[in-house]
DODREN-10430 format. One line per 8 residues: number of its first residue (from 0); their letters; for each residue x, y, z of N, C-alpha, C. Coordinates in nm, 4 decimals. Each point is the difference from the previous one (the first is absolute). Layout:
// DODREN-10430
NUM) A) X Y Z X Y Z X Y Z  ... $
This chain:
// DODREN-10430
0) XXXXXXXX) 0.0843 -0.1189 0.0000 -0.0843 0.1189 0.0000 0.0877 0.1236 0.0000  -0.0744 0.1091 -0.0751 0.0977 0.1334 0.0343 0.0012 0.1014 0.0956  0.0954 0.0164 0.0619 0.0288 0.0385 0.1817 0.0606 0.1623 -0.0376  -0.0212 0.0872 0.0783 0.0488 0.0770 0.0458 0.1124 0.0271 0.1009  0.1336 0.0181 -0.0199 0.1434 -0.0220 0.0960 0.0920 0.0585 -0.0861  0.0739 0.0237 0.1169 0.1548 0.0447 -0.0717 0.0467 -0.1222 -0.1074  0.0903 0.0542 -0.0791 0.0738 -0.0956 -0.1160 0.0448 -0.0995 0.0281  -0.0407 -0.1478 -0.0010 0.0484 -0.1162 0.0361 0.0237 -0.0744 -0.0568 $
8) XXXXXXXX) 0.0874 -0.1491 0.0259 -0.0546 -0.1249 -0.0753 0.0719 -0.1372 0.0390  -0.0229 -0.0980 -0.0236 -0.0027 -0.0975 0.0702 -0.0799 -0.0778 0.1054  0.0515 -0.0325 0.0502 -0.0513 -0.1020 0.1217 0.0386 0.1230 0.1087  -0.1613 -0.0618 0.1019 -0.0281 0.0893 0.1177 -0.1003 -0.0646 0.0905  0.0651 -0.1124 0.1115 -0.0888 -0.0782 0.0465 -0.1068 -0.1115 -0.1241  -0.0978 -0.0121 0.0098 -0.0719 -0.0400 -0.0249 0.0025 -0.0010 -0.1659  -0.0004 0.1385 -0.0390 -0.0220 0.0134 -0.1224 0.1232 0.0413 -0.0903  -0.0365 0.0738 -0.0945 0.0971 0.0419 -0.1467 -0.0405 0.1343 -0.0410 $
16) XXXXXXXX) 0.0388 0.0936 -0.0249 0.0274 0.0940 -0.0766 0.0893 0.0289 -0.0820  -0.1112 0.0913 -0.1424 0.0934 -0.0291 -0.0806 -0.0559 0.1555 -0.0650  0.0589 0.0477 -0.1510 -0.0659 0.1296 -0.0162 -0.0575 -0.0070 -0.0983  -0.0962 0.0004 -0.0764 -0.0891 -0.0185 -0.1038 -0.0140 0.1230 -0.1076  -0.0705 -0.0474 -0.0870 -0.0053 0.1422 -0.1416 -0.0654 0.0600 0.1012  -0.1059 -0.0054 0.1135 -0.1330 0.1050 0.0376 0.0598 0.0406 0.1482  0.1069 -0.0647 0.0481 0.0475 0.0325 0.1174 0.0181 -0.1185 0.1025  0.0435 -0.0073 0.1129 0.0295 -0.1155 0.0588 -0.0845 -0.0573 0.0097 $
24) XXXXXXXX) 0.0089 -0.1436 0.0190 -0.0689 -0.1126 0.0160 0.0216 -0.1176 0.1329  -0.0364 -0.0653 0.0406 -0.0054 -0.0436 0.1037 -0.0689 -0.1721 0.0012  0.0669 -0.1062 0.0371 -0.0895 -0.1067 0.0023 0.0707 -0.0450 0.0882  -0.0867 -0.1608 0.0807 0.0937 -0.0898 0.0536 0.0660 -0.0912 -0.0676  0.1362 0.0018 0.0960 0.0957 -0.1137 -0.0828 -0.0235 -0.1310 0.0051  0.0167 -0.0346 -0.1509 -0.0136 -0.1369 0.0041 0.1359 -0.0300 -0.0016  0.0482 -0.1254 0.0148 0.1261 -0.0868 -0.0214 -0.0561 -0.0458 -0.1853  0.0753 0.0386 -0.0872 0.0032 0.0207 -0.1453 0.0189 -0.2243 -0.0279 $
32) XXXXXXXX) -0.0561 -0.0326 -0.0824 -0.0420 -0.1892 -0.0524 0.1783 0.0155 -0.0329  0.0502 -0.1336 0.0459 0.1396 -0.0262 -0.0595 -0.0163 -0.1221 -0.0928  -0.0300 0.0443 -0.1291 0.0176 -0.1056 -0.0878 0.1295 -0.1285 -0.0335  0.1066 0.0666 0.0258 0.1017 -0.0686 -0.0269 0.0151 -0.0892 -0.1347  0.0389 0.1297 -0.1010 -0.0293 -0.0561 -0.1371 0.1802 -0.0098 -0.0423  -0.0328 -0.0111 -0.1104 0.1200 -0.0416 -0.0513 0.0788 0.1156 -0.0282  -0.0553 0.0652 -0.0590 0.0804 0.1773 0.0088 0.0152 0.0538 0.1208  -0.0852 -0.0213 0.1327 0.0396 0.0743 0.1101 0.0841 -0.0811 0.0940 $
40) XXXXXXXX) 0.0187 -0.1303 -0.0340 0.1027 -0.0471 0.0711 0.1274 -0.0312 -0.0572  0.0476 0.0653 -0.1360 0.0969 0.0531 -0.0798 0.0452 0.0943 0.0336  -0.0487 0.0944 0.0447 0.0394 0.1349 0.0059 0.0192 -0.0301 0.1936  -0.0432 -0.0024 0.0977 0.0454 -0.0383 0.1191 0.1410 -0.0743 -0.0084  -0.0399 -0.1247 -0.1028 0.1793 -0.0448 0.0216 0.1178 0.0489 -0.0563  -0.0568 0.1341 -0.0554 0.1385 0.1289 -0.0865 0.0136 0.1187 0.1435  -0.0996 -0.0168 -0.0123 -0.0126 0.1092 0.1606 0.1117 -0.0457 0.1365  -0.0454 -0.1742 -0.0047 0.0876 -0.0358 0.1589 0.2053 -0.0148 -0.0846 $
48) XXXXXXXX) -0.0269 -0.0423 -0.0945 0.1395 -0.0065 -0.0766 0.0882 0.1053 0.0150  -0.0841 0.1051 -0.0850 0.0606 0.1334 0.0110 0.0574 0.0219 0.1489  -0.1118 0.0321 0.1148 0.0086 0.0212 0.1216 0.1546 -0.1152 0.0350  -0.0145 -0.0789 0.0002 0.1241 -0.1003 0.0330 0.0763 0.0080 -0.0593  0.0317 0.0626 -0.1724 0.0983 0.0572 -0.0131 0.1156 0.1488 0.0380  -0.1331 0.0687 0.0177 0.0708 0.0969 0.0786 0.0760 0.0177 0.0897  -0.1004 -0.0955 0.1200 0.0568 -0.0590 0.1282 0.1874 -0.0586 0.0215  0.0184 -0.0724 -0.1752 0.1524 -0.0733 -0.0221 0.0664 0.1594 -0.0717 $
56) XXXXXXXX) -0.0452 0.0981 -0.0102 0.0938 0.0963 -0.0471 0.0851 0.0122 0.1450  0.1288 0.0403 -0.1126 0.0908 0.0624 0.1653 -0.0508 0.1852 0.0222  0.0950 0.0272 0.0848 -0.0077 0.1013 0.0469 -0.0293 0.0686 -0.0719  0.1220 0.0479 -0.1038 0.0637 0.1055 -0.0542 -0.1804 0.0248 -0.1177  0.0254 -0.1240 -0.0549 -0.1463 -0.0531 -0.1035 -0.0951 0.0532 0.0037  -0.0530 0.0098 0.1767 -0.1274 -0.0050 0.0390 0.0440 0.1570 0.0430  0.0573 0.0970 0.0411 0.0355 0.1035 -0.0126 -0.0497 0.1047 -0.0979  0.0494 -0.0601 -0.1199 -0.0428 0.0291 -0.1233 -0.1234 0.0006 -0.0714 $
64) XXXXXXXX) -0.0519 -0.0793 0.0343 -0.1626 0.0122 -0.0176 -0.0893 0.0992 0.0969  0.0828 0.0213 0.1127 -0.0930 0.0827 0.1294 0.0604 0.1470 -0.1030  0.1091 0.0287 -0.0188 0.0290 0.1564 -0.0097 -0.0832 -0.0065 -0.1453  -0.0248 -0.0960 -0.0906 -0.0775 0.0151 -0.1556 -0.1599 0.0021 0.0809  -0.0956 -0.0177 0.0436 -0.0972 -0.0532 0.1097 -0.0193 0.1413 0.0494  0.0757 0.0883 0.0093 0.0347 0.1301 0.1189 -0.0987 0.1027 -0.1297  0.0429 -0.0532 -0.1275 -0.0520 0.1010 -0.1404 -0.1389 -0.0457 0.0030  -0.0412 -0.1103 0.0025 -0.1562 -0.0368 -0.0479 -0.1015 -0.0246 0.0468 $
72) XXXXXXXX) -0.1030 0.1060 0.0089 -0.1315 0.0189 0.0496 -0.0891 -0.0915 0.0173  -0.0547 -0.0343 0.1240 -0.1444 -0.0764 -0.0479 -0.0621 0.0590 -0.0779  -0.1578 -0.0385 -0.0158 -0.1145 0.0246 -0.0725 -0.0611 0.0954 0.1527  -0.0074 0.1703 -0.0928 -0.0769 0.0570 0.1300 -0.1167 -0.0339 0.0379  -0.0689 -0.0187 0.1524 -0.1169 0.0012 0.0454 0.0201 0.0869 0.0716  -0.1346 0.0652 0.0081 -0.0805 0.1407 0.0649 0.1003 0.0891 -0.0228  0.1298 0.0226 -0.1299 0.1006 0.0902 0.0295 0.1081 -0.0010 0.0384  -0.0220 -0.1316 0.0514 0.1456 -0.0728 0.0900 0.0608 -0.0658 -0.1162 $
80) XXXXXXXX) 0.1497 -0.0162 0.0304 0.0658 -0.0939 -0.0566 0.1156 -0.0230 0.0603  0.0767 -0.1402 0.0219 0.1295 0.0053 0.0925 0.1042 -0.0531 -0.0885  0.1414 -0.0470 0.0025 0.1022 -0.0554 -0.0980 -0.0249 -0.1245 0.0325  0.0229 -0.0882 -0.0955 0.0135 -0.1271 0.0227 0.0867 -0.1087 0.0767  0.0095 -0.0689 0.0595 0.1011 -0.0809 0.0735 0.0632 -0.0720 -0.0827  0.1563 -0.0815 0.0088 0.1076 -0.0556 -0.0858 -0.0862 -0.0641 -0.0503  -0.0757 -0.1268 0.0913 -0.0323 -0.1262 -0.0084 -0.1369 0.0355 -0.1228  -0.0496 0.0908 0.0599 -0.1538 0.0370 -0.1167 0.0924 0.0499 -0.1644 $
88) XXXXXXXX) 0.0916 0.0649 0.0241 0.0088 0.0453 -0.1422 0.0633 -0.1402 -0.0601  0.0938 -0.0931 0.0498 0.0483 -0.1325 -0.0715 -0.0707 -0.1126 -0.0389  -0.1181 0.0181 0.0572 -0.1162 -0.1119 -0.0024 -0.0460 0.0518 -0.0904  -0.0543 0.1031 -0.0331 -0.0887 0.1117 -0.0788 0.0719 -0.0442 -0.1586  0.1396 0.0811 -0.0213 0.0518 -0.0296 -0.1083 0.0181 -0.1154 -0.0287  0.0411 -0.1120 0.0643 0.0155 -0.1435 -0.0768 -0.1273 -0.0542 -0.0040  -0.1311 0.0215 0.0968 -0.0415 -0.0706 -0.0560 -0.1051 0.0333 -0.1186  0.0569 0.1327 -0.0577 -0.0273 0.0671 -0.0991 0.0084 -0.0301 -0.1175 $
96) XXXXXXXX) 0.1342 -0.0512 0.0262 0.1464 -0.0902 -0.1151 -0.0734 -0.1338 -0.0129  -0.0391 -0.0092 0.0764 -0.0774 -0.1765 -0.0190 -0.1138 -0.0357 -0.0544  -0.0880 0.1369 0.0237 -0.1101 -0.0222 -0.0502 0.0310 0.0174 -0.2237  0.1364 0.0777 -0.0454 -0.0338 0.0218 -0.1261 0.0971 -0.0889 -0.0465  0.0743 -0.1451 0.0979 0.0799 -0.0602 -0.0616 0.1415 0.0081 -0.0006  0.0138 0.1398 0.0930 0.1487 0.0658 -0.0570 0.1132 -0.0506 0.1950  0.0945 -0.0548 -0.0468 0.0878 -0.0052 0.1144 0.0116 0.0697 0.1394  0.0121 -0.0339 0.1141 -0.0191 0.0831 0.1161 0.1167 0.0766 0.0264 $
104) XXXXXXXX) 0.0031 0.0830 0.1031 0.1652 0.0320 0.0286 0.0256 0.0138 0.1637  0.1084 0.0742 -0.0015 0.0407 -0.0623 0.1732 0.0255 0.2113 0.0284  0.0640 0.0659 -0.1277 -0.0254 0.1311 0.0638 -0.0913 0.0964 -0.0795  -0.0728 0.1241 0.0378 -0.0946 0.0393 -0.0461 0.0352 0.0901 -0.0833  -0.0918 -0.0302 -0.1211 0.0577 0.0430 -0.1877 -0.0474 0.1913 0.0540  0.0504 0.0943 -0.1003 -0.0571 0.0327 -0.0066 -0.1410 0.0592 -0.0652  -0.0076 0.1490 0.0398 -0.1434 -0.0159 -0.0365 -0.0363 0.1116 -0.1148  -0.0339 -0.0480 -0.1169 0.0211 0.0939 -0.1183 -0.1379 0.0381 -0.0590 $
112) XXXXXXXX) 0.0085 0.1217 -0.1119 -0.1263 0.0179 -0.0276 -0.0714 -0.1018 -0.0977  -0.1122 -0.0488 0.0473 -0.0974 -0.0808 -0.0770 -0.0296 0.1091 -0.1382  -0.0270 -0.1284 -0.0811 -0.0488 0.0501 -0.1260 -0.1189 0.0049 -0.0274  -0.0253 0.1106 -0.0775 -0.1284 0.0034 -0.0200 -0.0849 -0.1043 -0.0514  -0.0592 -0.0793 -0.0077 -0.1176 -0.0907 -0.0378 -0.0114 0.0242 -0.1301  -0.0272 -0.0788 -0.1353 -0.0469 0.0303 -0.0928 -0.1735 -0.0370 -0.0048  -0.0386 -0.0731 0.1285 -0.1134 -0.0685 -0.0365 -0.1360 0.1285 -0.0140  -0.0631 0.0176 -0.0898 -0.1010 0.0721 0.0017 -0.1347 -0.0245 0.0109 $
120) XXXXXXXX) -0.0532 -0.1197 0.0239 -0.1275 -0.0257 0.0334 -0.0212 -0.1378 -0.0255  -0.1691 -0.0441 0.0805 -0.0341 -0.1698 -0.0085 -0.0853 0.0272 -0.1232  -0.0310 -0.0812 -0.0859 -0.0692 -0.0353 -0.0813 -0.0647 -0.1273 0.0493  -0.1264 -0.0056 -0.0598 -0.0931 -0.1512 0.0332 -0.1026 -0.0201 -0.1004  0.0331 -0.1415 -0.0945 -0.0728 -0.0186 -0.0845 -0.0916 -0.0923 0.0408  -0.1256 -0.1145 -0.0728 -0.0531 -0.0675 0.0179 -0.0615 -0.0740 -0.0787  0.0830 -0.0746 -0.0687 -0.0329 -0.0479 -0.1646 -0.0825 -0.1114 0.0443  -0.1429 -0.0187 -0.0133 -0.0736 -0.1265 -0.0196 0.0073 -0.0667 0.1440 $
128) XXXXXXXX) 0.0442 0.0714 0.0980 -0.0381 -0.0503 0.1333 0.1575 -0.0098 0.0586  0.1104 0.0155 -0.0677 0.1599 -0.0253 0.0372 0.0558 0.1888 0.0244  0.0327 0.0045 0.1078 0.0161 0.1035 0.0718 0.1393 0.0118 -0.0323  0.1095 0.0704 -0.0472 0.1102 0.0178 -0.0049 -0.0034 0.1423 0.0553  0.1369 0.0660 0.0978 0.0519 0.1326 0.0474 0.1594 -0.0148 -0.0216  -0.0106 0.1272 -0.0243 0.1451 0.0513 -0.0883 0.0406 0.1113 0.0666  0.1001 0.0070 -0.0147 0.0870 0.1188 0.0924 0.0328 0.0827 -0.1132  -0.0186 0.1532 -0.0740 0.0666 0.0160 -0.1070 0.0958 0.1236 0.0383 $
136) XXXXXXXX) 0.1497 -0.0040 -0.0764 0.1075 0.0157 0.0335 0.0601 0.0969 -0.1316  0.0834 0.0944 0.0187 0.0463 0.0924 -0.0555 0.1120 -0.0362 -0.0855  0.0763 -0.1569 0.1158 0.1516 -0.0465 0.0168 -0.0213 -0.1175 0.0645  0.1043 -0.0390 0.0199 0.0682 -0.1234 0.0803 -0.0369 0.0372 0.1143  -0.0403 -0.0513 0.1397 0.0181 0.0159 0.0945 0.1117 -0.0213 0.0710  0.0718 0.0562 0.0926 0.1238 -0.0116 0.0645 0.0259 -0.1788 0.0701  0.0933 -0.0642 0.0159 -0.0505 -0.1564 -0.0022 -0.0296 0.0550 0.1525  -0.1001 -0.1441 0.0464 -0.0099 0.0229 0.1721 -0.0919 0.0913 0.0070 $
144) XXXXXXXX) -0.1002 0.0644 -0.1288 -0.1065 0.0762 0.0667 -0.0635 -0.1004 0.0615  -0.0865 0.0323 0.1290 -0.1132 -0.0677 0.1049 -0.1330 -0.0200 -0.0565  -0.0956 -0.0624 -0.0426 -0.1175 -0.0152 0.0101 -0.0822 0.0071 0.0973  -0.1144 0.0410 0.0479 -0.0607 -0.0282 0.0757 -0.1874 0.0125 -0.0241  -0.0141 -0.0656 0.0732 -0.1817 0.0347 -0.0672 -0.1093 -0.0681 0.1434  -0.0847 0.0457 -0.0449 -0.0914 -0.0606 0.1459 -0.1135 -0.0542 -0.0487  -0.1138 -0.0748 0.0297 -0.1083 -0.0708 -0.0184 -0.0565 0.0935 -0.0794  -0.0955 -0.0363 -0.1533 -0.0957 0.1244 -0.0208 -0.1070 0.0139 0.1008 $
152) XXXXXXXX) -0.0590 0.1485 -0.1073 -0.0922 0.0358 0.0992 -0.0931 0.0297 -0.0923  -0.1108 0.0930 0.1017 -0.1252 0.0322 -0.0823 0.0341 0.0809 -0.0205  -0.0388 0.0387 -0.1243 0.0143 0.1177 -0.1337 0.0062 0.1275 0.0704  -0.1076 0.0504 0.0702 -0.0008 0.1354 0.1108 0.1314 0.0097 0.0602  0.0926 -0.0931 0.0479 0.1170 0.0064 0.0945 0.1095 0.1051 -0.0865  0.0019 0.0793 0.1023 0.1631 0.0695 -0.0887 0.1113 -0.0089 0.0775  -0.0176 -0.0542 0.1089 0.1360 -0.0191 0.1053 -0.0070 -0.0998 0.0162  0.0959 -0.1332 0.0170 -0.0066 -0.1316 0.0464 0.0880 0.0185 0.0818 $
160) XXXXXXXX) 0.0421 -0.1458 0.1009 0.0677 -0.0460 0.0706 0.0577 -0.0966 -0.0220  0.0950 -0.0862 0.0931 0.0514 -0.1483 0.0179 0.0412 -0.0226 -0.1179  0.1005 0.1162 -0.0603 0.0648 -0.0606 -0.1325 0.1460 -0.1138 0.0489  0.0209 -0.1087 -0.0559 0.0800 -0.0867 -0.0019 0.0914 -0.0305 -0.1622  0.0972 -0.0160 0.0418 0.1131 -0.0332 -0.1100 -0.0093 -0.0781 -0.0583  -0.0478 0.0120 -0.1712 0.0262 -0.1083 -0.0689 0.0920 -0.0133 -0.1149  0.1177 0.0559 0.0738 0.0834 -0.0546 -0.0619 0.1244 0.1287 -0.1010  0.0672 -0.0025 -0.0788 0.0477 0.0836 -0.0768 -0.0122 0.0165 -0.1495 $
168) XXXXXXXX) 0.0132 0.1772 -0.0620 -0.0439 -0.0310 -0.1047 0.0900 -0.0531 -0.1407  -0.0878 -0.0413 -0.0930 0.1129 -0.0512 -0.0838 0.0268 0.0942 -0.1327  0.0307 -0.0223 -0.0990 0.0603 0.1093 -0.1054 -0.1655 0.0205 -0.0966  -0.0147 0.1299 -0.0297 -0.1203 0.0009 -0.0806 0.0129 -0.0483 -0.1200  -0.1317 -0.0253 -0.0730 -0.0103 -0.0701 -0.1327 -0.0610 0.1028 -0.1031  0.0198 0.0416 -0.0309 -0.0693 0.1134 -0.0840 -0.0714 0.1374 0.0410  0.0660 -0.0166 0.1311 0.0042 0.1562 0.0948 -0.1301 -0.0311 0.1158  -0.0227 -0.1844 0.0177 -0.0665 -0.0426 0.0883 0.0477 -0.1072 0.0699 $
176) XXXXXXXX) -0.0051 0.0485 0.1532 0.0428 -0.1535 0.0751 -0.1512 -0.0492 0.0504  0.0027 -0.1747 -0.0693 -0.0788 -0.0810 0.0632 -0.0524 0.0087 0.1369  -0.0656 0.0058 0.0830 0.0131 -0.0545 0.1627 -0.1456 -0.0744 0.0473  -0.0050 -0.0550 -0.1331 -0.1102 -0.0896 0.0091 -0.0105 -0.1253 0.1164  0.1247 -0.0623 -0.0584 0.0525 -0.1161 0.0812 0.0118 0.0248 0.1432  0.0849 0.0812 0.0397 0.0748 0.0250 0.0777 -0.1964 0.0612 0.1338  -0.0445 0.0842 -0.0472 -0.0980 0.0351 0.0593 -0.1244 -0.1167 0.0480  -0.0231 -0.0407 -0.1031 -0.1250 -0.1417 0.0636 0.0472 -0.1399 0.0297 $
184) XXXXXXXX) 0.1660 -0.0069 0.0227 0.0459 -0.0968 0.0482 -0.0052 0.0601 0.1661  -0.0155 0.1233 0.0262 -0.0595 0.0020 0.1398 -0.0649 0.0658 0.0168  -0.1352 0.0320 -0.0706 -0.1366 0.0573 -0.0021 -0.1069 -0.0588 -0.0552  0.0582 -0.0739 -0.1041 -0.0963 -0.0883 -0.0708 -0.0508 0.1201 -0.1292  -0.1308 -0.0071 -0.1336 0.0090 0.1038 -0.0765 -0.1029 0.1011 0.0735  0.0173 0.0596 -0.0340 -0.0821 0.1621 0.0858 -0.1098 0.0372 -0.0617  -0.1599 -0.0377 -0.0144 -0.0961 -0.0301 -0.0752 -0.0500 0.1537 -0.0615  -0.0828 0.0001 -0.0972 -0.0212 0.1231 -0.0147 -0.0516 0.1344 0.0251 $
192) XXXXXXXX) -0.0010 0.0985 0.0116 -0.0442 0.1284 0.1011 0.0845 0.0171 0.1299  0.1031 -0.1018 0.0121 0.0587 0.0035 0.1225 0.1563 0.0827 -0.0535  0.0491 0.0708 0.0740 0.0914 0.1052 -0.0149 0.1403 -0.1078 0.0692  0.1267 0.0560 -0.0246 0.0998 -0.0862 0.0054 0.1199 0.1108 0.0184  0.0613 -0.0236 0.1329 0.1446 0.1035 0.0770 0.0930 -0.1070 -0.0673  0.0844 0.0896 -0.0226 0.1243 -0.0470 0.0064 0.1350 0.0957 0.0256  0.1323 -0.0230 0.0128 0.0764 0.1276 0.0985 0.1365 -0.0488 -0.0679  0.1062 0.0491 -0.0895 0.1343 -0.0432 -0.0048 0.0313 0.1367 0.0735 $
200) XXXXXXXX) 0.1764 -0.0674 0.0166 0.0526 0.0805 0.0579 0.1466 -0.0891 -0.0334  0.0768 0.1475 -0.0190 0.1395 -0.0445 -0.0379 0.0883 -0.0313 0.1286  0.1699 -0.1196 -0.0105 0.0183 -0.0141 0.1094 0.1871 0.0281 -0.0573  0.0931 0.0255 0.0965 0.0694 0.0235 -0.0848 0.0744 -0.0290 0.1316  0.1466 -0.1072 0.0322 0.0709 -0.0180 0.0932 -0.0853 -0.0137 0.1215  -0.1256 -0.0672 -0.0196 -0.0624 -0.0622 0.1555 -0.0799 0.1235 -0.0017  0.0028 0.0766 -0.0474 -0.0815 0.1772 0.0952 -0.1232 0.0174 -0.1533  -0.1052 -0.0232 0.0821 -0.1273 0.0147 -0.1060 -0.0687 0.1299 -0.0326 $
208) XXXXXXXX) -0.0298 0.0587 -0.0667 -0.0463 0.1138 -0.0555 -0.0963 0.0044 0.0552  -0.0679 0.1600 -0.0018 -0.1727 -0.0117 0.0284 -0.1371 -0.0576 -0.0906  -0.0634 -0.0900 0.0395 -0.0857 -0.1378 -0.1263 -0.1215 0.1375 -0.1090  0.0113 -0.0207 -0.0692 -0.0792 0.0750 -0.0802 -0.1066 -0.0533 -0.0621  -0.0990 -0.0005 0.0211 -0.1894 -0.0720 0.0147 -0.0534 0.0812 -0.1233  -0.0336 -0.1552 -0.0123 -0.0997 0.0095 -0.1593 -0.1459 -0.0899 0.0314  -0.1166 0.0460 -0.0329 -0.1087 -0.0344 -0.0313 -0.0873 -0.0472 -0.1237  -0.0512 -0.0956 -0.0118 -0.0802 -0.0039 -0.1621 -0.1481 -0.0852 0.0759 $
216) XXXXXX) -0.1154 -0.0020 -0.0952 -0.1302 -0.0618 0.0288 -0.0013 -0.0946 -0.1079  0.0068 -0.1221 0.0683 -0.0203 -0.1017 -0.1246 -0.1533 -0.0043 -0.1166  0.0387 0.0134 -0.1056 -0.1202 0.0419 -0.0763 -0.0777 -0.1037 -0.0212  -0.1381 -0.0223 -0.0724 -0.0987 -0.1110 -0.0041 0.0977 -0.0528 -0.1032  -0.0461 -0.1296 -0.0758 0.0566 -0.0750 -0.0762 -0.0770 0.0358 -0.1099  0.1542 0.0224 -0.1064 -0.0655 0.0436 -0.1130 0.0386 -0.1555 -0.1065 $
């Protein structure tokens, strides 16, 4: 429900706050379903790795990541933002490196300017009931751009949530990348009138760009 209070969020006894398009919001906490799927218990065992690799850095190593760590911001809430700790920025970047395929490292790369994106928008066709979405592209994408996309939705939606990684993109074909496959191998096809997020974002030495969100409404079948 929406509450009246100073700027909050999180957990507070009982309940959750959080801040909404209309203003804060307020519910009780639930303890969130632990599926324990195959992607989320992939990513936990890059998480405890990482963490245990850090742990085997020596001194000097782990030094080096705290004074690189000293430069990089969280994500602000309510305004706030603090630097990151050694252990958060080494986990962060490798398992960054892991997710696009690319080798881990032991000291922290640095951190250079991302390139601009060539991707310019989703396209969504619907030939005879076969749903294909296309990413269309100016250029090559930088290798190791991120995919990401979240469940469709209903057509009205212009903001989604719970986008998840599927994967990286590959070289365009006539100034279109496929992401047919890649999308309903973990969404299944996205039926028609239903609208469809998706988010790349470039990654360059472990350190990911800001994701840049595209929308399309899957059309009736022509």
């Amino acid at each position: 429900m929406k509450i009246q209070d100073i700027p909050q969020t999180g957990k507070l006894g009982q309940t959750v706050t959080w801040k909404g398009r209309t203003g804060q919001l307020r519910r009780i906490k639930v303890t969130p379903k632990n599926p324990r799927s195959g992607a989320q218990q992939i990513i936990r065992a890059r998480l405890a790795a990482q963490a245990a690799a850090y742990d085997a850095l020596t001194d000097v190593q782990q030094q080096a990541w705290i004074s690189a760590a000293n430069q990089v911001r969280t994500r602000s809430t309510l305004g706030q933002s603090g630097a990151l700790t050694g252990s958060q920025l080494f986990i962060k970047v490798n398992c960054t490196l892991q997710l696009i395929g690319a080798p881990t490292v032991t000291a922290p790369p640095l951190k250079s300017l991302m390139a601009v994106l060539p991707v310019s928008g989703l396209e969504i066709t619907n030939a005879a009931g076969v749903v294909t979405l296309k990413l269309a592209t100016t250029d090559a994408p930088p290798d190791g751009t991120i995919l990401r996309a979240c469940e469709w939705q209903k057509s009205g939606t212009r903001r989604a949530v719970g986008y998840r990684v599927l994967g990286t993109l590959d070289s365009p074909v006539a100034g279109k990348i496929d992401i047919t496959a890649l999308y309903t191998a973990r969404f299944g096809a996205p039926p028609p009138n239903s609208r469809v997020f998706v988010a790349v974002s470039a990654c360059a030495s472990g350190y990911e760009g800001i994701p840049v969100l595209f929308h399309a409404r899957v059309p009736a079948s022509a």
